[in-house]
N, C-alpha and C positions, 0 to 999 in steps of 0.2 A: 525673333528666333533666338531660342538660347545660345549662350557660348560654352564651350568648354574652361578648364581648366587655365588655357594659354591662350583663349579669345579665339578658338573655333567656333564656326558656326555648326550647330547639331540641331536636329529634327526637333520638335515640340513635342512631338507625340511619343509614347513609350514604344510603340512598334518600329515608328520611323527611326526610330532611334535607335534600337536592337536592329535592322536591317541595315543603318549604314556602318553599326561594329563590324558587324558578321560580313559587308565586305571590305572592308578595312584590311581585318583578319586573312581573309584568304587573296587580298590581293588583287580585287577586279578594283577598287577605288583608292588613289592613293590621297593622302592626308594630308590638307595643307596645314602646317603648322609653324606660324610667324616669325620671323626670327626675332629677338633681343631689341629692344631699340636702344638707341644710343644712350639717352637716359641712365639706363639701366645699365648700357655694360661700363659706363663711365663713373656710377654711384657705388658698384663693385669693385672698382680701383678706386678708388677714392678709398671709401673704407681698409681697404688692406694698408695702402698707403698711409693712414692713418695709426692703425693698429702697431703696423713696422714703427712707428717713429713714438710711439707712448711708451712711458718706462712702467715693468710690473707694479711698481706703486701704483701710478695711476690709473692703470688698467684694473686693481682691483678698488680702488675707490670706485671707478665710474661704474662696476659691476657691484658692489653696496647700494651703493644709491637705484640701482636702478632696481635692484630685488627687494629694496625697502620701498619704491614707489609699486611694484606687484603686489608688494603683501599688503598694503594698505588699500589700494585698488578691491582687493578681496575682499577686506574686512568689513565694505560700507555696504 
């Protein structure tokens, strides 16, 4: 069975699939939708906590480097 977006399960079919929006929509079926796992809300603090503690130098070196490894990316 497909997933959604956030690892819902959804219908296979395109009909099945327009009939469980359309109750979705009006409220006969309500939507389960998973919460965050730890992982994740832990790798979200992490990064800020990171970000807090790097000086604007180095924040724009680590943003060179990383848009010089995009354009390069591109260019092969």
């Amino acid at each position: 069975m497909p997933k959604g977006p956030r690892g819902e399960k959804r219908p296979a079919d395109v009909i099945g699939n327009a009939v469980k929006v359309m109750r979705i929509a009006t409220g006969e079926e309500q939507e389960d939708i998973p919460a965050a796992s730890a992982a994740a809300t832990l790798g979200s603090l992490g990064g800020n906590a990171r970000a807090r503690n790097l000086t604007e130098e180095q924040r724009k070196e680590i943003a060179k480097k990383a848009a010089k490894l995009r354009w390069a990316a591109k260019a092969k």
